[in-house]
Structure formats: structure tokens, C-alpha cells
C-alpha positions in Angstrom: 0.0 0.0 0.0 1.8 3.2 -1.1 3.1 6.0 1.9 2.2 9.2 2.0 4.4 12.3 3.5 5.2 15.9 3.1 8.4 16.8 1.7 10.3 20.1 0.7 10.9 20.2 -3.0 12.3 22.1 -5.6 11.1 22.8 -8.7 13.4 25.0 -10.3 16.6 26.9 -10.1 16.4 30.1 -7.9 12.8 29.2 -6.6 12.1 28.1 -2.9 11.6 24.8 -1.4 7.5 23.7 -1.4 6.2 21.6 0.5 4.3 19.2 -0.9 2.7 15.4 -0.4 4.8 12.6 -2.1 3.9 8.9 -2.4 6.1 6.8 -2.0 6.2 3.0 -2.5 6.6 0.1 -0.1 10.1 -1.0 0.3 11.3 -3.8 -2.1 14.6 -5.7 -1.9 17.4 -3.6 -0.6 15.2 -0.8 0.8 14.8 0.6 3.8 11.6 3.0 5.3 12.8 5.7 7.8 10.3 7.8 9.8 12.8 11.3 9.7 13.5 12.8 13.0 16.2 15.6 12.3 17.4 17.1 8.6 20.5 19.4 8.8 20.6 22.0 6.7 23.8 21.8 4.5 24.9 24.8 2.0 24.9 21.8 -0.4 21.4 22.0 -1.2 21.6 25.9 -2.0 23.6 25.3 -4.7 20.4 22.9 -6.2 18.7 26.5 -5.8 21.1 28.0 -7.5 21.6 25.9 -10.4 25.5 25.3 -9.3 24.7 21.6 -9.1 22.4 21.2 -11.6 19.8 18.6 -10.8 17.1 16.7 -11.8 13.7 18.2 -11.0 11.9 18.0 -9.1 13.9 16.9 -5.9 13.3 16.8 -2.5 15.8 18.2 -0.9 18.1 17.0 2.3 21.0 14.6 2.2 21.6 15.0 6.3 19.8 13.7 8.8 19.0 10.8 11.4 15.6 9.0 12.0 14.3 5.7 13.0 13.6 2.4 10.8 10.0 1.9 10.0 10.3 -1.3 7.5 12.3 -2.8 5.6 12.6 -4.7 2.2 13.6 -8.2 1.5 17.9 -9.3 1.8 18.3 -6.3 4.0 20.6 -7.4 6.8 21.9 -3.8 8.1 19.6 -2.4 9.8 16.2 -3.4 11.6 13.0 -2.2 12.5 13.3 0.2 15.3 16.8 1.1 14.8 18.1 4.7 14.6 20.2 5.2 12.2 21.9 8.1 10.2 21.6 9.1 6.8 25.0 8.5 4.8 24.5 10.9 1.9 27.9 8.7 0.2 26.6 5.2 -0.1 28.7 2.3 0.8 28.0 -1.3 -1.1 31.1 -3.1 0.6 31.8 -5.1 -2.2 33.0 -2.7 -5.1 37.0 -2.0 -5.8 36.9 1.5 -3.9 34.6 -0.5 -0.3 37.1 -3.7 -0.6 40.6 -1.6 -0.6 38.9 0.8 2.3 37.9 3.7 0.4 34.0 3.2 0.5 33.8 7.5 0.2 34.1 6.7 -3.4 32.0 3.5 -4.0 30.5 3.1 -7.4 27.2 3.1 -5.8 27.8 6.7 -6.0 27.5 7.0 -10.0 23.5 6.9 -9.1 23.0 9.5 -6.9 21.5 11.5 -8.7 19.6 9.6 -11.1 15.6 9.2 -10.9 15.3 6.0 -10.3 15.8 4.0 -6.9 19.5 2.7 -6.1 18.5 -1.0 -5.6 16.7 -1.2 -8.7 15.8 1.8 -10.6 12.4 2.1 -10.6 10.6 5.1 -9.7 9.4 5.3 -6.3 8.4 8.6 -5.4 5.8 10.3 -7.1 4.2 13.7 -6.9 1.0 13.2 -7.8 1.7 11.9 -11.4 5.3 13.4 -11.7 8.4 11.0 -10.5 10.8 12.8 -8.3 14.4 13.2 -7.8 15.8 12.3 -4.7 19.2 14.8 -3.3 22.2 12.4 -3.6 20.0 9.5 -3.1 18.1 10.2 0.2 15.8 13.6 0.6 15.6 14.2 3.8 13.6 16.8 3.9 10.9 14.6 3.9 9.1 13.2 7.4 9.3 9.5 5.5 11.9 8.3 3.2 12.4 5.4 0.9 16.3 4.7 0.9 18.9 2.0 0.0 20.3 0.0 3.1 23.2 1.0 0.9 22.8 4.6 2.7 21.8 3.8 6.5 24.6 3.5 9.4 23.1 2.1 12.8 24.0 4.3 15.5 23.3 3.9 19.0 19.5 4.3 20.3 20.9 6.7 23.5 22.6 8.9 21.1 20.0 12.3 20.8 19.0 12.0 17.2 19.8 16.1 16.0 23.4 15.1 16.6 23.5 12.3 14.9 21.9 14.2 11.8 25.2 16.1 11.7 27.5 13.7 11.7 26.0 12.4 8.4 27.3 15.0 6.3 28.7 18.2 7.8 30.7 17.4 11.2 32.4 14.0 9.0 33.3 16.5 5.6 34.7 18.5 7.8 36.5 17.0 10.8 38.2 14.9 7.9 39.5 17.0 6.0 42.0 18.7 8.9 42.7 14.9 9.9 42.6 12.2 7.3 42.9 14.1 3.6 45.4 16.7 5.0 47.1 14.8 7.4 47.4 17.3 10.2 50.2 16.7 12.2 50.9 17.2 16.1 52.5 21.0 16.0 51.2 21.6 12.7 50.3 25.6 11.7 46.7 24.9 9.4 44.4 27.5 8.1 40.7 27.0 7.6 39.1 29.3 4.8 35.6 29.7 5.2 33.8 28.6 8.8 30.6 27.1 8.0 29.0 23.5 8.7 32.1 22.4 7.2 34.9 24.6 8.1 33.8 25.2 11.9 34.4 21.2 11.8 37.6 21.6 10.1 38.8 23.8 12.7 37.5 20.7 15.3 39.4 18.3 13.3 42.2 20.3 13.1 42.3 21.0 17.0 41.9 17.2 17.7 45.2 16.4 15.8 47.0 18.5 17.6 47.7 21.3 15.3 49.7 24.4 17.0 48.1 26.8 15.6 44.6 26.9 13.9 43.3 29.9 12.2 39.7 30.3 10.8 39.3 32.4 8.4 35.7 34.2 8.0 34.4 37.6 7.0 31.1 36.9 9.1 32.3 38.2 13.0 30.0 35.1 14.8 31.8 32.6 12.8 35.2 33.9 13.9 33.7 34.2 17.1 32.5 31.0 17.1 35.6 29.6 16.0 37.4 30.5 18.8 35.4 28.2 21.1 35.3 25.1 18.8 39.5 25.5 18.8 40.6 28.4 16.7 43.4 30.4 18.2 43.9 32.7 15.6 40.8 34.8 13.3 40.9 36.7 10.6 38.3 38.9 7.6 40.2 37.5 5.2 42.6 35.7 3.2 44.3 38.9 2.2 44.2 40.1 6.5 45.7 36.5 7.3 48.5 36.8 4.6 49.5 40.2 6.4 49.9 38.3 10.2 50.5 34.8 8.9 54.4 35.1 8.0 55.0 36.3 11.6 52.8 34.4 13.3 54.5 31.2 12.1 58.1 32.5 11.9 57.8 32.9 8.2 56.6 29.2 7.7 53.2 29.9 5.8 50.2 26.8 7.1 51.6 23.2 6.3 47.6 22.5 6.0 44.8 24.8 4.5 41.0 23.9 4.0 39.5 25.6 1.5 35.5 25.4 2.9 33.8 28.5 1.6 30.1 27.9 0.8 30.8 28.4 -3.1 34.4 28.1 -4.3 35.7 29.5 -7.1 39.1 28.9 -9.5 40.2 32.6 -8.2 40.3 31.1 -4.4 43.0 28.7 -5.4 46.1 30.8 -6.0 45.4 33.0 -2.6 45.2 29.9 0.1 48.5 28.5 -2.1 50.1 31.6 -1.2 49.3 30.8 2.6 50.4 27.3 2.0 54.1 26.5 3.3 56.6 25.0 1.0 55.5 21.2 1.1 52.2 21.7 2.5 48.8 20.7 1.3 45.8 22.3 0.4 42.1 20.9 0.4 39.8 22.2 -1.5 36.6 21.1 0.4 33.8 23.4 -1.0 31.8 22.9 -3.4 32.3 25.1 -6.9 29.8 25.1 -9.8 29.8 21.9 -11.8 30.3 23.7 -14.9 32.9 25.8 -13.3 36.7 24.5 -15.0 39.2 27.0 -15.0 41.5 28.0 -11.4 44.2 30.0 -11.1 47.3 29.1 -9.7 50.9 29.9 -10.2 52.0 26.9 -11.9 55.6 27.5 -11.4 56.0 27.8 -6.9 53.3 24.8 -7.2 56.1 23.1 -8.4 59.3 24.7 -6.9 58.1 24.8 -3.1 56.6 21.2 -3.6 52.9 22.4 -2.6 50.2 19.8 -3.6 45.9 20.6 -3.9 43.8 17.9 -3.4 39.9 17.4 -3.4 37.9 15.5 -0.9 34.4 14.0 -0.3 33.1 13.3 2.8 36.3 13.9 4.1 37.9 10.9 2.5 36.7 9.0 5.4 34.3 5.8 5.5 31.0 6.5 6.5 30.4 3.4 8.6 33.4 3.2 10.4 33.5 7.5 10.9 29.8 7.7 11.9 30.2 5.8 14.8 33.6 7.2 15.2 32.2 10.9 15.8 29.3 9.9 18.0 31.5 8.0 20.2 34.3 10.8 20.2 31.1 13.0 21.3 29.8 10.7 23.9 33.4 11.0 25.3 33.2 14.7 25.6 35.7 15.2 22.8 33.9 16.4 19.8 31.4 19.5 20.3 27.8 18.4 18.7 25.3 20.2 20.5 27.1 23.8 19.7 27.0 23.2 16.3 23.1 23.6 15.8 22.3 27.3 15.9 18.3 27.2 15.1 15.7 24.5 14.5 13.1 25.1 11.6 9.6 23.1 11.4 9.8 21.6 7.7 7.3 24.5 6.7 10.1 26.8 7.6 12.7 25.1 6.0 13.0 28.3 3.5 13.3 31.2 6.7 16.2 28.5 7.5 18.2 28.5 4.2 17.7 32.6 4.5 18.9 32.4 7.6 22.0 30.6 6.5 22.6 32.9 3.7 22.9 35.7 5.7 25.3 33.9 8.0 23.1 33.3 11.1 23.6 29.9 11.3 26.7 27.5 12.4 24.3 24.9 11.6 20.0 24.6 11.3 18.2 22.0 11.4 15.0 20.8 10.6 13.1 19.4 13.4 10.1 16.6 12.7 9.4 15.7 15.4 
């Protein structure tokens, strides 16, 4: 018997979200139902309203978030009904070349996450009325139901409060490993963190926890710098071109032997700058998302190659989602991961377009939307 819920979609570039009612189906083999509890509320779903990542539409939005199994289809050995679990917006098969040599962050299940179709077998679940609908990378979670692979569900803990476990999904795992597993932050390391959003204030955590020396965040919005400070920043600055002015000095001439580039929107003109803040041998990580049909950056080809600097991309912070997950939440439970501090506002799903304004004018570390 086909589901029924309310969902924020999006049916074209620069519009808002609407909510509307989407049927979806019962799951088949390899799917999972999850009653949603939290979405978060990642800049990664602007750039759908801004045609940056150009989509299929309509979508429902939301690729973080944490709720609680409903059902399940046949052969699915994961997860159960009752568990909570997190939203994985990278799937992870376990059996592809990338899952079996321990680099599940780019499993070829990922080739379908943005097609219409379901992952487990491509047919077309979700309907709005008589229109099929897109599902972001896979999952929608701005949604109160969703139909979803197994293929994107990690079972977390049931004591662990559900908003925080929406973050780790997405945000707090991008970021956190970037500063530790794709840059490689070293005890006594100098690394800079270029814009201080969902991602980069968990850059600057990430950075912290591997024992960097000095970690500067780098933000023209003053809360961000502000809040910075208290997830482990010691050092703030307006800008690239303000930190280049204190930066020499500050490190005894030694530039950052890490810098995250995590600005909402990045460009090919943002490249050259954080190189310049990058020491000789160091490594920079461009984190943000640019526009897909964006090709060209700027660099200076020449002191790439003469101070022995290297660029390299990440997704999900080149980490595995069902090992990190758990990872996060239990480095939270310990007291050594701030969660809670991250969420600035909670939204209703009707409100889910005050939040993304809210984002856009920097109010917000993190919002989420709240289902429950």
C-alpha cells in the first residue's frame, strides 16, 4: 500500500523549497523506510537552488539527517526495524573495488545518486502526484518518510539524541576529515581553515583534535570567527588577504603546512590565494563545493612546483562512512567532539525556506529541521 508524506521540493533553479505530499512506495529488496526525526541544513542543497549543481527536478531536498527504521525490504541485513540510524549521503555497497581496498567514500554506488530511479533497482518510487521525483544524492531528507537504499543507512546507538546524529552524516564528518585524514594534520602543525561554516567550523574541530599548533579560521562573518574560537581556533581573521598580512610572523615565516578551502561556493580565483598561505611542502584541500560547470582556477604553476605544494579534493572527508559515523558519535559521547554547539536554530519543515535565509545571511553555524 503506497506512503504518503510531506516533503520540501524544488522545482526550479532560484525558486524556494514547497512543501508538498509525495507517495512513496513500499520498500522492495534492498530498501529501507525511515520515519525522519532531524534534517541538517547543509549549504549543499543551495547550490540545487542556484543551479551550481544542476539537478534533476523536481527533488526533495536533504541529504543529512538521522531517523528511525519503519520497515524494511527483503535481503536487507543492516539495519532493523526500530533502529536509529543516520543518513549516509555517500553510499557504501562493501563489495565494489573503492569499499574492498577501504575507500568506501568513493563507491560506485555513487555513480546513481542522482539519477531518478531507486538505487536497488531503478524504478521510480516517489511520485508527486503523477510526476516521478528526484531524490538529493539519493536520500531527501527533507521529507518526514523516506524510501532509501540499506546502501545509505549506518546504525548508531539508540541513547545517542538523534539532531546530533543528523550532523555527523554530512557536515561534522566532511569537515573534521579534512583537517585529519585528507590533509594529514600533524601534532604541532600551523593549518588554516578558509571559510567557517557547517564544514569549516568542523575543520577547525578536526584540526584541534590532531594537535595542530596553531589553527586559524578564516571568516568575514564576525560570529563565525567568534564561534571559531570556542570550537578550537586560536587565531581569526576577515580574510585571506588580513591573514597573509599576520601569517608570516605568526608562524616564523613558515606559511600553514595545512589549509582547508571550505567557503560555501568556491571559485578557480580562491585557489592561488590559500597557495600563497600554504608552506613549502604543504597541502591544500579544496573542500567546497564550486559550480559543476565551473573548469578554470588560477594558480601559479611555477612555486606549485618549486616549493613542492600539492591541492587535493575531498568527499566526505575521504573517510568511511560506517566506520567514521560511529567514530564521531563515540568521540562525542566522550566529551571530545562538540555536537550540541554546532546547531544554531531549529526550523519546522514549513520553515525550512526562513532557514536557508537564515543561512545565507550567516546566522547559522548549523539549522536543522526538526520533525518531530
Amino acid at each position: 500500500m503506497p506512503i504518503t508524506t510531506r516533503a520540501a521540493v524544488l522545482w526550479g533553479v532560484g525558486e524556494d523549497w514547497k512543501i508538498e505530499e509525495v507517495t512513496l512506495d513500499d520498500p522492495r529488496a534492498g530498501d529501507v523506510l525511515v520515519k525522519m526525526a532531524y534534517a541538517g541544513m547543509c549549504h549543499s542543497d543551495e547550490h540545487a537552488v542556484t543551479g551550481d549543481l544542476p539537478l534533476g527536478l523536481p527533488v526533495i531536498g536533504g541529504h543529512e539527517g538521522s531517523g528511525v527504521v519503519e520497515a524494511v525490504g527483503e535481503g536487507v541485513t543492516s539495519v532493523a526495524v526500530g533502529d536509529h540510524v543516520s543518513m549516509s549521503f555517500i553510499p557504501s555497497c562493501g563489495r565494489c573495488k573503492w569499499c574492498s581496498t577501504g575507500r568506501q567514500y568513493i563507491c560506485d554506488e555513487g555513480a546513481k545518486l542522482f539519477d531518478l530511479g531507486m538505487m536497488s533497482d531503478g524504478r521510480e518510487a516517489h511520485k508527486i502526484g503523477d510526476q516521478a521525483a528526484f531524490r538529493y544524492a539519493q536520500v531527501g531528507t527533507f521529507s518526514e518518510r523516506i524510501l532509501v537504499s540499506e546502501n545509505s543507512l549506518v546504525r548508531v546507538e539508540p541513547d545517542l539524541p538523534l539532531d546530533v546524529v543528523a550532523l555527523v552524516s554530512c557536515g561534522v564528518a566532511t569537515g573534521f576529515g579534512s583537517a585529519t585524514e585528507r590533509a594529514g594534520t600533524k601534532p604541532g602543525d600551523n593549518v588554516a581553515v578558509i571559510g567557517i561554516g557547517g564544514i569549516g567550523i568542523n575543520a577547525v574541530q578536526g584540526a584541534r583534535a590532531a594537535g595542530a599548533k596553531r589553527v586559524i579560521a578564516i571568516d568575514p562573518i564576525e560570529f563565525k570567527r567568534e564561534q571559531a574560537m570556542q570550537f578550537g581556533a586560536t587565531h581569526t581573521y576577515s580574510s585571506v588577504e588580513e591573514a597573509m598580512l599576520a601569517v608570516p610572523d605568526l608562524t616564523w615565516g613558515d606559511m600553514c603546512d595545512r589549509v582547508i578551502l571550505s567557503t560555501g561556493v568556491v571559485h578557480g580565483d580562491m585557489i592561488d590565494p590559500a597557495l600563497n598561505l600554504t608552506s613549502k611542502g604543504g597541502t591544500l584541500v579544496v573542500t567546497g563545493l564550486a559550480p559543476m560547470l565551473e573548469s578554470d582556477a588560477q594558480m601559479n604553476l611555477f612555486m606549485f612546483s618549486m616549493m613542492n605544494k600539492e591541492v587535493k579534493g575531498t568527499v566526505f572527508g575521504s573517510t568511511n562512512p560506517r566506520a567514521q559515523i560511529p567514530n564521531l558519535l563515540s568521540m562525542y559521547r566522550e566529551g571530545e567532539l562538540k555536537l550540541d554547539e554546532l546547531i544554531t536554530n531549529r526550523y519546522s519543515l514549513d520553515d525550512v525556506n526562513q532557514g536557508y535565509a537564515d543561512m545565507r545571511e550567516g546566522k547559522n553555524l548549523r539549522g536543522v529541521v526538526e520533525f518531530a
